[in-house]
C-alpha positions in Angstrom: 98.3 82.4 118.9 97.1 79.3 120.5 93.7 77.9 119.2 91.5 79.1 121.9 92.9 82.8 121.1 91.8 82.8 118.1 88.5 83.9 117.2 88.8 82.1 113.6 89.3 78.8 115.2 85.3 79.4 115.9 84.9 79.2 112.3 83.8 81.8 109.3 80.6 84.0 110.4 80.3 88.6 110.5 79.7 88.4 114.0 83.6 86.9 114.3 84.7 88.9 111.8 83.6 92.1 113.6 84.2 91.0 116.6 88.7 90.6 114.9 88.2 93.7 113.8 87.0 95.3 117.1 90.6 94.1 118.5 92.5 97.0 115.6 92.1 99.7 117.9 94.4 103.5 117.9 96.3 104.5 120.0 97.2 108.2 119.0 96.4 111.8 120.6 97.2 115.4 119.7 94.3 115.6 117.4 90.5 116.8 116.7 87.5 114.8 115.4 84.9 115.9 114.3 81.6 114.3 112.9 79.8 115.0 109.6 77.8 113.9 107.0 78.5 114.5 103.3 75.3 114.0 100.9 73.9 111.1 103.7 76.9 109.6 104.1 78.7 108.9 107.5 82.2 111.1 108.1 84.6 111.8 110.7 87.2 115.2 110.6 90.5 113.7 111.5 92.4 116.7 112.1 96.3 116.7 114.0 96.6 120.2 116.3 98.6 122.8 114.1 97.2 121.6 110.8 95.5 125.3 109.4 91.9 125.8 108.8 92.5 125.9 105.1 95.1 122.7 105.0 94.1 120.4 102.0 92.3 117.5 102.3 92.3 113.7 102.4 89.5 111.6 101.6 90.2 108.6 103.1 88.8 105.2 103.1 89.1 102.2 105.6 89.5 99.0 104.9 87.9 95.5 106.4 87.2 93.9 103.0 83.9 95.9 102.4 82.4 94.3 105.8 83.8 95.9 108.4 85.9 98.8 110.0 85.3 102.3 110.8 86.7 105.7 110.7 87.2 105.4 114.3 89.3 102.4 114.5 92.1 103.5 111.5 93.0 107.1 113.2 96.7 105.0 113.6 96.8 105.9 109.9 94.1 109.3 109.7 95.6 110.9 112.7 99.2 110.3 111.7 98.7 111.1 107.9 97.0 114.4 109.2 100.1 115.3 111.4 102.7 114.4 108.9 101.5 115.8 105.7 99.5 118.6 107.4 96.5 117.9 106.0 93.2 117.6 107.0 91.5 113.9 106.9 87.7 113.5 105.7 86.9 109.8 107.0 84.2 108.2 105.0 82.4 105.6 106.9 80.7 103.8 103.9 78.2 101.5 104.0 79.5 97.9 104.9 77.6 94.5 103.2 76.3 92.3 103.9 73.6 94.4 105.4 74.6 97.4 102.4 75.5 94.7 99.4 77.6 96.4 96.2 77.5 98.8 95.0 77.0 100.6 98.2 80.7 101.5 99.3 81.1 102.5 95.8 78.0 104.8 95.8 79.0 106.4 99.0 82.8 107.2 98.0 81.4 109.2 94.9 79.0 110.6 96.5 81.7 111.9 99.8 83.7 113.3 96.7 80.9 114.9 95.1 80.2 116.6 98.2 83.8 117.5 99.4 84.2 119.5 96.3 80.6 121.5 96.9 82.2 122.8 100.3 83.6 126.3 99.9 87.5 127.1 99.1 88.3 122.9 99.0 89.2 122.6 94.5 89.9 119.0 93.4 93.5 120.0 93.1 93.6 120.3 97.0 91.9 117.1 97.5 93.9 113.5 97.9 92.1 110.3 97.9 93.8 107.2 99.9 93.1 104.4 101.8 93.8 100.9 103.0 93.1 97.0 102.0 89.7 97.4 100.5 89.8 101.1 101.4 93.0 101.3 99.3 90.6 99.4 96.2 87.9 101.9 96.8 90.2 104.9 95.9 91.6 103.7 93.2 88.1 102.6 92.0 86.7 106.5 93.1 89.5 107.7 90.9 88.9 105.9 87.8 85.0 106.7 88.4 85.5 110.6 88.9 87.4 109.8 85.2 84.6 108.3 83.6 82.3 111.0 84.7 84.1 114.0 83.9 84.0 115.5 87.0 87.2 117.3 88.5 90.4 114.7 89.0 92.2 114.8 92.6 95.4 115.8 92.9 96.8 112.1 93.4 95.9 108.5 94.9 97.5 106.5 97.7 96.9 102.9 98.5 98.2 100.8 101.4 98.2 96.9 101.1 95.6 96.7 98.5 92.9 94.3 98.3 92.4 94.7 94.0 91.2 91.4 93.4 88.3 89.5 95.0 89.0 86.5 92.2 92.5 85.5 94.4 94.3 85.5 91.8 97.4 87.1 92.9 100.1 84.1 93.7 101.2 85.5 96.8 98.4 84.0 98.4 99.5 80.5 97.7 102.8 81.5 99.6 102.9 79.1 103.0 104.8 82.0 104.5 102.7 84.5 104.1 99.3 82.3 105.2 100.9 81.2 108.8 98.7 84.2 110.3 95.5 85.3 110.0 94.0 86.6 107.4 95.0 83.0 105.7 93.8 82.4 102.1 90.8 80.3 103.3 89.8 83.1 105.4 90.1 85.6 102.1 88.3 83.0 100.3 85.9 83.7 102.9 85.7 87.2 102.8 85.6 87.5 99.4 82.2 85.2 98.9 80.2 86.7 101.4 81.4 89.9 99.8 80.0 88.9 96.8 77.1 86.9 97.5 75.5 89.5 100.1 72.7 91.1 97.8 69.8 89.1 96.0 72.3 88.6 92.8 76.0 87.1 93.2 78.3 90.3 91.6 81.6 89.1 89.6 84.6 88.8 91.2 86.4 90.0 88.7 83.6 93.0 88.2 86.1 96.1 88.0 84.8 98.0 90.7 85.7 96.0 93.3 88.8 94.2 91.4 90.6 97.1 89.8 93.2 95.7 89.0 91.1 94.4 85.7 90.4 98.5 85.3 91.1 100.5 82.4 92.9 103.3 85.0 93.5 105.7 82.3 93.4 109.1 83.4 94.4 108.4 87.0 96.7 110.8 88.8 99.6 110.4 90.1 99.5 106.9 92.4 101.3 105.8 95.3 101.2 102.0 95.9 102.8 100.4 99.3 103.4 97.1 99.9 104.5 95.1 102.6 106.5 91.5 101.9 104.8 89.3 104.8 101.2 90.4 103.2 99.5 87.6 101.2 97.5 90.0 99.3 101.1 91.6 98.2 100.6 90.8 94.5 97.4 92.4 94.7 99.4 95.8 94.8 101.6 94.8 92.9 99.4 94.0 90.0 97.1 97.0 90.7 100.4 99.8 90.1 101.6 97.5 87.1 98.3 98.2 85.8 98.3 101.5 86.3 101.3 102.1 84.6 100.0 99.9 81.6 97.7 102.1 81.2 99.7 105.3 80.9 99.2 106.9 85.2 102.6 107.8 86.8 102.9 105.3 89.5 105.0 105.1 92.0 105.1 101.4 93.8 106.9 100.5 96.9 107.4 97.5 98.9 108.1 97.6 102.8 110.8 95.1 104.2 109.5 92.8 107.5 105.7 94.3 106.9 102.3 92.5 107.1 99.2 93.9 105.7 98.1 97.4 106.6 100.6 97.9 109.0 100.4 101.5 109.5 97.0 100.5 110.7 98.1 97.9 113.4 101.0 99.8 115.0 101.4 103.9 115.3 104.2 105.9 113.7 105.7 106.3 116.9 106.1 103.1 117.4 106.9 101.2 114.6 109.6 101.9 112.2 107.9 100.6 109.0 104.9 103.0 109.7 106.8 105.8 110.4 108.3 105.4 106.9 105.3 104.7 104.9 103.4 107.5 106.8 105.9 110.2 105.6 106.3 108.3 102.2 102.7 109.2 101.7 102.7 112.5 103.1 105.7 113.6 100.9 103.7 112.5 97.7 100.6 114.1 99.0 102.6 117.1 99.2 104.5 117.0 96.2 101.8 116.6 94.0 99.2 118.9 95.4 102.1 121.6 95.0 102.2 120.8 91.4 105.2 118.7 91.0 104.3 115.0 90.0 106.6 112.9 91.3 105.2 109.1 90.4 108.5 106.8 89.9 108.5 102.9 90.2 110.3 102.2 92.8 110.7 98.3 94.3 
């Protein structure tokens, strides 16, 4: 991408930021959306025709580092996941900082839980929580917070090029490689301070919420991890299922050959191999595990 292409080359500010994250856009029919709220809190029906009335569900949260994204612009991955593991999608458009600084996205994932479960005929053992980048964070963070307040455990967890840990500690974001594109480590740097620094108080980096992969996961379901190798944050998955295991959940991690971050995201099932795959990777474990059978392995 030459330099006047690229909207980073404009320097560091929201307004770019949104502005990149306009440019992820779906391109996908065959399906039904449908707005909602759930307990205040923004959400969109994805649902693929021929998925039944009664299908299970996935909550399911974008990603954009906690600043940006919407329900609308990830339907590459809702509208796909719907069709191939015949579910039905709840899309949770959580507050975004710096305008809604932590623990907003946090407050509005449990509180899209709390309410998913009030609905009538929809049991915690029908219900699969998954997302992407920090969407793929805030699951596993939803998880481990349903855990800690006793209240009814999904049937399993799914993330997609996780962003676990706003200290940057992973090394694969010191590979060259992986930082010739956009986001680079300065711009995840970036991301990661104004993240952090948006309300009146700095929060930690390595604060567990946000950085789960410092969590005590205990208790988890069954978890489905997918990686891609061109990502820079793919340690940050990597780290977050090693955890897991550590700490006793049956995890099942997978990396994607030839993949960049969130790639499922960026390019439809129809049209890219790698998405495809990971698509009906998570649909199988969706499906296998709100059947009953767990089927968590480690797979690399």
């Amino acid at each position: 991408m030459a330099a006047e292409d690229n909207p980073w080359s404009r320097g560091h500010s929201i307004e770019i930021l949104r502005e990149v994250a306009s440019a992820i856009t779906a391109d996908v029919r065959g399906f039904e959306a449908i707005a909602d709220s759930a307990y205040g809190v923004t959400t969109e029906w994805v649902i693929a025709h021929g998925v039944p009335e009664g299908a299970p569900v996935v909550l399911y949260f974008h990603g954009g580092a906690y600043l940006c994204g919407s329900p609308v612009q990830y339907r590459n991955m809702t509208v796909w996941l719907s069709r191939r593991a015949r579910v039905r999608v709840l899309s949770v458009d959580y507050r975004l900082a710096p305008e809604h600084p932590y623990p907003a996205a946090f407050e509005d994932g449990l509180a899209a839980y709390q309410w998913l479960l009030a609905q009538p005929a929809i049991r915690a053992g029908q219900v699969a929580i998954a997302g992407d980048s920090a969407g793929a964070g805030l699951a596993v963070t939803l998880a481990a917070d349903i855990v800690a307040a006793d209240l009814p455990i999904p049937a399993c967890v799914l993330g997609n090029s996780p962003y676990a840990d706003l200290a940057l500690a992973s090394p694969s974001l010191n590979d060259p490689a992986r930082n010739q594109h956009e986001p680079n480590k300065t711009t995840i740097q970036w991301l990661a301070q104004t993240y952090l620094q948006a309300g009146h108080v700095a929060v930690d980096a390595r604060d567990p919420r946000h950085s789960p992969v410092y969590r005590n996961l205990t208790g988890l379901p069954p978890l489905l991890i997918q990686t891609g190798d061109l990502d820079n944050l793919q340690d940050d998955g990597a780290r977050l299922a090693a955890r897991a295991a550590a700490c006793g959940v049956d995890v099942r991690y997978t990396t994607y050959r030839e993949a960049p971050h969130i790639w499922p995201v960026l390019t439809p099932a129809d049209q890219n191999a790698n998405a495809a795959a990971a698509i009906d990777e998570m649909a199988a474990f969706i499906g296998e595990n709100i059947n009953g059978r767990p089927s968590g392995r480690w797979v690399d």
